[in-house]
N, C-alpha and C positions, 0 to 999 in steps of 0.2 A: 138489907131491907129492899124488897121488891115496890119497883110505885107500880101503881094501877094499871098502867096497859102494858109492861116490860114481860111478864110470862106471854099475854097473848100473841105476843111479837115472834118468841121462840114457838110458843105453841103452830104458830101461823109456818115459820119456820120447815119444820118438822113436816106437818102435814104436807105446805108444796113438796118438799122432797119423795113424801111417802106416795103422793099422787102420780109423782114421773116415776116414780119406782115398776107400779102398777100398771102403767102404760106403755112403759116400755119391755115391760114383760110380754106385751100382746105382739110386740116387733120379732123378740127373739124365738118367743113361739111358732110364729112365720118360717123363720129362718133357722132354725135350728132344731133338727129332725129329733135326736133324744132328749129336749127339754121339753119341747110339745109331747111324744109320748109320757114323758112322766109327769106332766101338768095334768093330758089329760085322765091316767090312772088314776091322780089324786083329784080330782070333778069325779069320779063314779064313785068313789067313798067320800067325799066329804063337800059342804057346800061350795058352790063355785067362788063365793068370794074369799076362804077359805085358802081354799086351791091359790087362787091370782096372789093372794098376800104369802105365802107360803113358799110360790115361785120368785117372789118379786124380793122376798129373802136371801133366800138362792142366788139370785142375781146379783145381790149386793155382796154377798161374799166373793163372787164368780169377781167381781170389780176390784173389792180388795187387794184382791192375791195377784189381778192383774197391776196394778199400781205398786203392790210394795216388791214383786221378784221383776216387775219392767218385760210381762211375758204379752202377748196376742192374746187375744180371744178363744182362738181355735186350739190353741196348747194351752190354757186350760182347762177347756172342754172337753178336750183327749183324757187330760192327766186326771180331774174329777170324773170321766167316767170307767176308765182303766182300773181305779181303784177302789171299785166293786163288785 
């Protein structure tokens, strides 16, 4: 049984993560020549917040897969883009 403020807690949760997600999507855009090209392909078809949340997706898997094989950034940047 939930009390009263225990979801808004996770809820609150959730959202900061989803906020840095977002934001630091705007960092690796910067810096990283084929995720800015495909962020910005995906802003000409679809809305730009769209686009950011989409990217910032991406970016979380990109983290993932860094975390569970112990790899850099830049391999696997190479390896997701080699592999299409």
């Amino acid at each position: 049984m939930l009390q009263n403020g225990q979801a808004d807690g996770e809820v609150h949760v959730i959202c900061r993560f989803s906020c840095s997600a977002v934001e630091s999507v705007q960092t690796v855009n910067r810096l990283d020549e084929g995720f800015r090209r495909q962020y910005q392909h995906r802003c000409h078809h679809k809305p730009r917040a769209v686009a950011k949340v989409a990217a910032a997706r991406r970016l979380a898997v990109r983290l993932y897969w860094m975390l569970r094989t112990n790899t850099g950034y830049p391999e696997i940047a190479r390896i997701e883009s080699s592999s299409r």
